[in-house]
Phi, psi and omega in degrees: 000122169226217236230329197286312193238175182196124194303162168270120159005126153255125179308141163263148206349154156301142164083021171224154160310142209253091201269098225256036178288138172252142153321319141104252205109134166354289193308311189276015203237342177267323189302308245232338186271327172327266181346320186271319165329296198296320173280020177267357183268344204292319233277306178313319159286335199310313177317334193278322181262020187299308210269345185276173181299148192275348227253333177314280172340320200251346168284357206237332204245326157281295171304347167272320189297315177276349150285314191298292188303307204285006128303000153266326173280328197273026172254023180160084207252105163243136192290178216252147146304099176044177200300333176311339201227332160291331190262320167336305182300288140008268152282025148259325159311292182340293182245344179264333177271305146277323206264337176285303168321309193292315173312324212265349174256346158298300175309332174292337179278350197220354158244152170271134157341295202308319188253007121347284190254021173290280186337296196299320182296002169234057193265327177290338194275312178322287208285326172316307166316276203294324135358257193309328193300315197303312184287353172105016204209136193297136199292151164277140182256001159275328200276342202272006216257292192287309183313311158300314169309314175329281176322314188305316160313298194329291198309326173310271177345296181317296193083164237246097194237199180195188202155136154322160174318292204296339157305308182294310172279266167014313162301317190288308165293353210239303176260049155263286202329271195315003164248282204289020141321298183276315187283345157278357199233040151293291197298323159305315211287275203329307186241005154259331183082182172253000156276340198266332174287311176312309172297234226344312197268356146250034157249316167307334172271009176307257184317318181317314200284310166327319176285298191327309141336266190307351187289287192305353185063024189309158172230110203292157156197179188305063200339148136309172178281333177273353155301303203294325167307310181285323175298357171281292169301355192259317169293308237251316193249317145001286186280308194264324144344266162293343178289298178277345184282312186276315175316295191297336182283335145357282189280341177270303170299323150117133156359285170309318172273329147305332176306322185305304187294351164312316203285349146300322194307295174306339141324302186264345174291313169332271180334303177310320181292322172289354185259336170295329175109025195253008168113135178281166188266141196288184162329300177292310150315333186275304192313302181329300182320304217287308196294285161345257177356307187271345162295313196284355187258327203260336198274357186261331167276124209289000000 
């Protein structure tokens, strides 16, 4: 089994229910921590690429993830199936990739990151529900169990902020995108795999960021050399990276349990800030880390 393809579910006995709970595994479980680890480092570049137009940027920042991916598909390059799989593909380039960004830098203009990311942080409790309904299989109430402490960890980590209506919704929105990112691109996995699910939906996203520039009226310009650094790095490993990372652990571990490890992200920036040199984290942040952790070890276990 590799990133291009992934068997399809074997029907079951006659007269038993036929059951798509995935098994998961070593893999998916290094796949999912890796991936959240890396974009918790996001948080350390993010300053550098503040200042470019944002929608250029993140169009810049998806056309390098598809130069790096797309010479790994064409060495069996199969197209998305009828309209069900294009449009599938279609809204998740929308809403988990432009609609999340555009959320997540608006909701940053009328909230502080903390209550950001409280909100977006509870993506694990969202996907523990809605995950298994999708895939066909009844939700675990331990796992819907760990997804809260998980969130609860998040929000800790995260530290204690505030913000207007207009943050809160712009948040909300932000954590929609980051639930259907994962819940559109289940129904995908199986007979596309997760590079060709990778391509397609930042190649669909692509023309998207582009009208949208242009709609907004961005005035496109050169990166600094220290833009073109973090876009380099936000594109090749950020992007094409966690991307191929998450998907496969996606299709192995199932939505719900992948979701638990959204709850690293405030972990590894936390880290990240201390290794930068950016101040140690406080109590209440050490408590967070900890309420992760124990979430994210009892809700993965079978």
């Amino acid at each position: 089994m590799d990133l291009l393809t992934r068997p399809e579910t074997s029907a079951a006995p006659a007269g038993r229910p036929r059951s798509t709970r995935p098994d998961g595994g070593m893999r998916g479980v290094a796949g999912a921590a890796c991936s959240m680890v890396l974009i918790g480092t996001l948080m350390a570049v993010s300053a550098t690429i503040g200042d470019y137009p944002l929608f250029t940027g993140q169009a810049i920042r998806y056309g390098l993830a598809a130069l790096i991916l797309l010479p790994l598909l064409l060495r069996a390059p199969v197209l998305p199936r009828g309209i069900r799989e294009w449009g599938l593909l279609t809204a998740l380039a929308a809403t988990g990739l432009v609609g999340f960004n555009y959320c997540l830098v608006e909701a940053s203009r009328s909230a502080d990151p903390a209550t950001v990311g409280a909100v977006v942080g509870a993506s694990p409790v969202v996907l523990a529900v809605a995950g298994p309904l999708i895939g066909g299989y009844r939700p675990s109430t331990r796992v819907i169990g760990c997804a809260l402490v998980v969130a609860a960890g998040a929000a800790l980590a995260n530290g204690l902020g505030d913000g207007d209506p207009r943050g809160l919704l712009f948040s909300l929105g932000a954590l929609g995108g980051e639930v259907l990112f994962s819940l559109l691109a289940v129904p995908l996995l199986p007979r596309l795999g997760p590079l060709r699910v990778s391509v397609y939906s930042t190649l669909l996203a692509l023309p998207l960021l582009l009208a949208a520039a242009l709609l907004t009226g961005e005035s496109p310009r050169l990166p600094t050399p220290a833009e073109g650094t973090a876009f380099a790095y936000v594109g090749v490993v950020i992007t094409a990276g966690t991307f191929l990372l998450w998907f496969d652990a996606l299709g192995r571990l199932g939505p719900d349990r992948a979701a638990l490890f959204g709850g690293l992200i405030p972990v590894s920036a936390a880290a990240t800030g201390v290794v930068l040199g950016l101040g140690a984290p406080a109590p209440g942040q050490l408590l967070g880390c900890l309420l992760v952790a124990v979430g994210v070890t009892c809700g993965v276990r079978r």
